[in-house]
N, C-alpha and C positions, 0 to 999 in steps of 0.2 A: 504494500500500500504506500503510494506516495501522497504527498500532499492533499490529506485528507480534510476536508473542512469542517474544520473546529470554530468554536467559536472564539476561541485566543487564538496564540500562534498554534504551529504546530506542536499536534500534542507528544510528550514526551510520557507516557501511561505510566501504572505502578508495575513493578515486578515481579511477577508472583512463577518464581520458578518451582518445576517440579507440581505445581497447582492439582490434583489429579480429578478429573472427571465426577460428578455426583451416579451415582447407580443408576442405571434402568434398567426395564423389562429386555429380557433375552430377543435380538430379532432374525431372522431367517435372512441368510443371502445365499446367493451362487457363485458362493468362494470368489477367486480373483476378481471378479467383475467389479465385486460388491455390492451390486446392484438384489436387494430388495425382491423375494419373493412374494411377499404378501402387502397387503395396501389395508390397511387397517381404517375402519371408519371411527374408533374410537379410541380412551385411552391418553398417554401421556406423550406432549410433544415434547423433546426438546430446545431452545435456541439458544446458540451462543452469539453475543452482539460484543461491539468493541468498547470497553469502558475509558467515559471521558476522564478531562482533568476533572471536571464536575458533573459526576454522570446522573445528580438529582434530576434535572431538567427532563433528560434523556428520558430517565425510568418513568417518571409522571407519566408521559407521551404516550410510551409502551405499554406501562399498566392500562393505562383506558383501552389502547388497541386490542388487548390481550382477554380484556374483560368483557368487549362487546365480539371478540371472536369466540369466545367460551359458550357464552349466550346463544351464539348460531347456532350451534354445535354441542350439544349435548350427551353426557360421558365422556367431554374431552377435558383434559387441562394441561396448560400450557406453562413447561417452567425453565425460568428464561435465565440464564447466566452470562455475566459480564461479565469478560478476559483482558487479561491486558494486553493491549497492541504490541507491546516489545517482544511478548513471547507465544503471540498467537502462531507464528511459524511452527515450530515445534508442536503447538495442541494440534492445531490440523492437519500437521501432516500425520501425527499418531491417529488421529480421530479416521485416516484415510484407511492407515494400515489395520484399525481392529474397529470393525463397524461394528460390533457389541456397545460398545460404549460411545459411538461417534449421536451426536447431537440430529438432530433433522433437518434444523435450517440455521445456518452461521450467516453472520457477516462478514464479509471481506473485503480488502483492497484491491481497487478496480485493476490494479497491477497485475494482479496475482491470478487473474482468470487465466489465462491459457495454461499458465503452468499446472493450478489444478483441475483443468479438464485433461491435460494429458495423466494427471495423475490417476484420474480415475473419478475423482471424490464427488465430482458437480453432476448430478440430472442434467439432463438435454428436453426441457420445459418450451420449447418451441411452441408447438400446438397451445399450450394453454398461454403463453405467451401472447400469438397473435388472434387469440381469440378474448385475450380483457380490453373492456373498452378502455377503461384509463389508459394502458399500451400505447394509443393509436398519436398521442401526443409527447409522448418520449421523445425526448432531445436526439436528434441522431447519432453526433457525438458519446451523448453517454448508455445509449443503446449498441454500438459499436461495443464497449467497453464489458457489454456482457455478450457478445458473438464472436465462436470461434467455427473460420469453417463455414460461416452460414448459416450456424445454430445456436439459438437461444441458451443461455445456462446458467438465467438469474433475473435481478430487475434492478435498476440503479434504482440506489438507495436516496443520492446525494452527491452533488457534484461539487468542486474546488476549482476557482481560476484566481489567477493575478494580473494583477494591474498594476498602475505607476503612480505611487503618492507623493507627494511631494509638499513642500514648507513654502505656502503661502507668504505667511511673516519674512523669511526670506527671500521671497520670488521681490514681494515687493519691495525690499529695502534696496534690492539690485538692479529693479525695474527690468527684471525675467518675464516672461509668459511662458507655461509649460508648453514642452517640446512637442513637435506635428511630426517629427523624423526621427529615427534612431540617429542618423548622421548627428543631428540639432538636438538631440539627447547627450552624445559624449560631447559636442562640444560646450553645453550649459553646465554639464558637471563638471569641465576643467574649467569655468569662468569662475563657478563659485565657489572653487576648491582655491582657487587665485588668491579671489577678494575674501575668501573667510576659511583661511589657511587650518583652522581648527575642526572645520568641515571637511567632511565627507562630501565631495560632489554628489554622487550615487552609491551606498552602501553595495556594493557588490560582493558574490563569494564564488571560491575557486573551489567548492565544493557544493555551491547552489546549482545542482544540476536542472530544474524546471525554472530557474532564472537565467539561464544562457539560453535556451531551444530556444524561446520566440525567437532570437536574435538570428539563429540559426535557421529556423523558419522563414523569417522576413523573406531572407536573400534567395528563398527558393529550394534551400536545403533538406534534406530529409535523412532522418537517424539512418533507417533502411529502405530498400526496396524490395516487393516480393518477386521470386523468381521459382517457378513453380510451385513448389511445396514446400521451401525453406525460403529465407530473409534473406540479403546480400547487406553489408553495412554500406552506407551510404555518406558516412562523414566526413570522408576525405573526397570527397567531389569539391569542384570549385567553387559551386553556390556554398555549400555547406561552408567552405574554408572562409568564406567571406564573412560568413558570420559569424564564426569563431575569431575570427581575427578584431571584427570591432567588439564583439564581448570582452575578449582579452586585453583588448586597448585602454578599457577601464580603469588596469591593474596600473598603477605604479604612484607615482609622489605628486603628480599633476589631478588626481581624484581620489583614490583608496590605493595604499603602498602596497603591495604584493606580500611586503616581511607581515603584516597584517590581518590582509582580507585576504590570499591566498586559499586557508585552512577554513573561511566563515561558512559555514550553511545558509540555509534560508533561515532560519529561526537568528542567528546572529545580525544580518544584515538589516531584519525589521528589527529587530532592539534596539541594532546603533540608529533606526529612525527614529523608533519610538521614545529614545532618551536622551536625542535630540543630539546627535551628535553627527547624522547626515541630514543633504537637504531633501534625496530621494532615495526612496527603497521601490522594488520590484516586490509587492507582496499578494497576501490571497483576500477573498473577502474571511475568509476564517480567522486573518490580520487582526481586524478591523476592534475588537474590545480589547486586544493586544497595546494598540497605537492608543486608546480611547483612555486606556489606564496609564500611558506617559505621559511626560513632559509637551507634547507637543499637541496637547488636546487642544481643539479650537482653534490651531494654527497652521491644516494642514489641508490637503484636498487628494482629490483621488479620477482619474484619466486613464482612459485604456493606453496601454504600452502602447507609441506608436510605431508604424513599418517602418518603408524603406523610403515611402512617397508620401507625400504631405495629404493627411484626410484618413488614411491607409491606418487598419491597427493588425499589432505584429499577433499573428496564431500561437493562443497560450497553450499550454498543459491544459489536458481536463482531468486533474485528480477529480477523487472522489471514493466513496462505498457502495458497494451491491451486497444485494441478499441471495444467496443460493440454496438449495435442495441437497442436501444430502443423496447419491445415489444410491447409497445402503439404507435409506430407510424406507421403515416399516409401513411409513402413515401418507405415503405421495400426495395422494386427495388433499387431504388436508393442511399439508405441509405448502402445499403449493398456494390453498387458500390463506394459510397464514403470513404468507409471502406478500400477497396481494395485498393483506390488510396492513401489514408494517410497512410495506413501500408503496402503496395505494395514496392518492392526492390527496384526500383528507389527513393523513398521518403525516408525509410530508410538507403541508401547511403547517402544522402544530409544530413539526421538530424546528423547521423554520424560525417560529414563534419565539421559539423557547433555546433553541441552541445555535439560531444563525445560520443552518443548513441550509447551503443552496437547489430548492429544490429542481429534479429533474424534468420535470413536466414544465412545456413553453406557458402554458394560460396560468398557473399556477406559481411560475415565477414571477410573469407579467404581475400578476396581485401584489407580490410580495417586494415587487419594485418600487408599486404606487404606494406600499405601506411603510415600505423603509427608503425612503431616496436612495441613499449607502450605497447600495446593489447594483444604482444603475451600468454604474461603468464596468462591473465586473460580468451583469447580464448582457453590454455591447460587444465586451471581449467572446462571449459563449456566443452571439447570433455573428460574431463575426468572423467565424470559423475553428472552434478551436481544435486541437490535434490531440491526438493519444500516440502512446508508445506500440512498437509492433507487438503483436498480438503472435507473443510468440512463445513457449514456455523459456524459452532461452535468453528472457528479458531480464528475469529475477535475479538471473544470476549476474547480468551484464549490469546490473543494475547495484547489487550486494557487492560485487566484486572492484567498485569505482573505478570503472575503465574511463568515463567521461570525465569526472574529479579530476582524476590523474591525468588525462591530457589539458584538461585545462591547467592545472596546476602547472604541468612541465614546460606551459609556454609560459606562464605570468612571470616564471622563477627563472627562465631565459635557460633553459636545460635543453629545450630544443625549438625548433619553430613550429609553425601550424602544419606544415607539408608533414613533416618527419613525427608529428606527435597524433596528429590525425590518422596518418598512414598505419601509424601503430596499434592507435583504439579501435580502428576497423581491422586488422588481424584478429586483434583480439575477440572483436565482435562476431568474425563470422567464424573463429574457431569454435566459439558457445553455441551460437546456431545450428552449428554442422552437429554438434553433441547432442544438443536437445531436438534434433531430427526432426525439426520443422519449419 
């Protein structure tokens, strides 16, 4: 899961290693598959959801969901356990290998679909997919984010984008107007890195991997390309390079020093916004009580990242959560109905309400745009294309493994150039592809 929308920065969860599974009733599969001999209309659901920094919010939401699904559906109950994000890898993939104990319906990081449909764990829900009416208004983007292959294998829960905030109070002291261009981006951040040396131009990090892709996006670029059945890396292409190269232009003592912002994430580079110590950060609307809770409240504004061309905004990341089916369970019916009701519109308005989740549904955003201004420019960045990562099981790892980190890093720190550091992240990229066989 990357850049999942929280309602502070991104969330760093509690720990709970070793955690083990609560009991349930015995269930029937056909071995390796794991796929579920029996479909039970009654009985006890599982689900595992992802626990917030503040998951009261959350639970409220769920509880009422859970309470008028119980009500349909009578002899059933629904019991819901909260994991923590740092070590949900591990639960799931155990939960993959012994379907005794694997839950019904988890949340997960829109990341992490391809990898666990090859693993086996996700139902292929297509059919009852394209047959909920709520479906029919799903963001493409983050309907993509649950299709591998063509086929359905979840429901976006909740979507995640970034935008470009930036220090009004500063804009004005310097007589700035925020930037129409990436071009006119790096060069406003070396103006007011000039005249207010104690600033950060633009918080950037050499480890904010969904803060460099628009950049790389803008110019045309793309992480991969598919070629028949497997990915081909795509970063060292020329458009790609180009925008590697003005991401990395950011790096040095003319905006954010390298000895510095090299090593920052995303969660660092909104801090140094937030505590007022850049005049621009790249962040999510999941930022947005992050920024609300620093130094910089009431003196900041918020603008989709722009492209290459004046008018033009650069294609963000679409983090986010989806809800998936358990292949090994017992209760599909059901399981898929309770699917519906957690990620269904009316639930996604409430989480909205209550945790800043951007919901996935276009008329249902549209609401929560006119209810919260905030949204808008991160709702302009979603209708104005935004991109996912390949849809590959061989992303997680490309992804765990900081192959993009590391070349950004080894250009900002002058260890190699864009040609020779690119050339390398794509070795590396389509050696993982070639492994994870797709």
């Amino acid at each position: 899961m990357k850049l999942s929308a929280r309602i502070a920065a991104p969330v760093t969860a509690l720990v709970l290693a070793g955690l083990t599974a609560t009991a349930c009733a015995p269930q029937t599969s056909d071995g390796a598959s794991g796929k579920a001999a029996t479909d039970e209309k009654s009985g006890t659901l599982r689900v595992w959801l992802f626990q917030e920094v503040n998951n009261a919010p959350k639970k409220q939401v769920v509880d009422a969901a859970v309470a008028a699904f119980e009500q349909r559906h009578a002899g059933t109950e629904v019991e819901v356990e909260y994991i923590p994000v740092d070590t949900r890898a591990q639960r799931i993939k155990a939960a993959f290998n012994d379907p005794k104990s694997a839950p019904d319906l988890i949340e997960y990081g829109n990341t992490d679909t391809a990898g666990y449909v090859k693993d086996g764990g996700l139902a292929d829900i297509s059919a009852e997919f394209g047959a909920w009416a709520d479906a029919k208004d799903t963001d493409p983007t983050a309907k993509s984010s649950v299709t591998v292959d063509g086929k359905i294998y979840g429901a976006p829960l909740f979507v995640g984008v970034r935008a470009l905030y930036y220090r009004t109070d500063v804009f004005k002291k310097l007589g700035l107007t925020a930037p129409k261009t990436q071009d006119e981006l790096v060069s406003t951040a070396k103006k007011i890195r000039k005249a207010e040396p104690d600033l950060y131009g633009i918080a950037v990090g050499g480890a904010y991997t969904y803060g460099a892709l628009p950049f790389l996006w803008a110019n045309g670029g793309e992480l991969a390309t598919r070629e028949g059945g497997s990915y081909k890396a795509a970063v060292n292409s020329d458009a790609a390079r180009k925008g590697i190269a003005s991401y990395t232009s950011l790096f040095g003592d003319d905006n954010c020093p390298a000895a510095k912002c090299a090593q920052m994430g995303g969660n660092a580079t909104v801090t140094a916004f937030a505590s007022g110590k850049a005049a621009m950060a790249i962040g999510g609307d999941f930022s947005h009580a992050a920024v609300e809770a620093g130094t910089v409240k009431g003196k900041y504004a918020v603008v989709p990242l722009p492209g290459v061309t004046a008018g033009s905004i650069a294609p963000a990341f679409a983090g986010g959560n989806n809800l998936g089916v358990m292949k090994s369970s017992s209760h599909r019916t059901l399981a898929v109905d309770l699917m519906k009701s957690l990620a269904g519109k009316e639930t996604q308005g409430k989480l909205f309400d209550a945790m800043g989740f951007l919901p996935t549904y276009t008329d249902v955003r549209a609401r929560a745009a006119r209810k919260e201004p905030f949204v808008k420019p991160f709702i302009d960045s979603l209708g104005a294309g935004a991109t996912f990562v390949p849809a590959s099981p061989g992303w997680g790892k490309i992804d765990s493994s900081l192959v993009l980190p590391t070349m950004f890093q080894e250009i900002v720190s002058g260890r190699k150039d864009v040609r020779t550091a690119s050339d390398d992240a794509a070795r590396k990229m389509d050696e993982t592809f070639a492994a994870a066989g797709r």
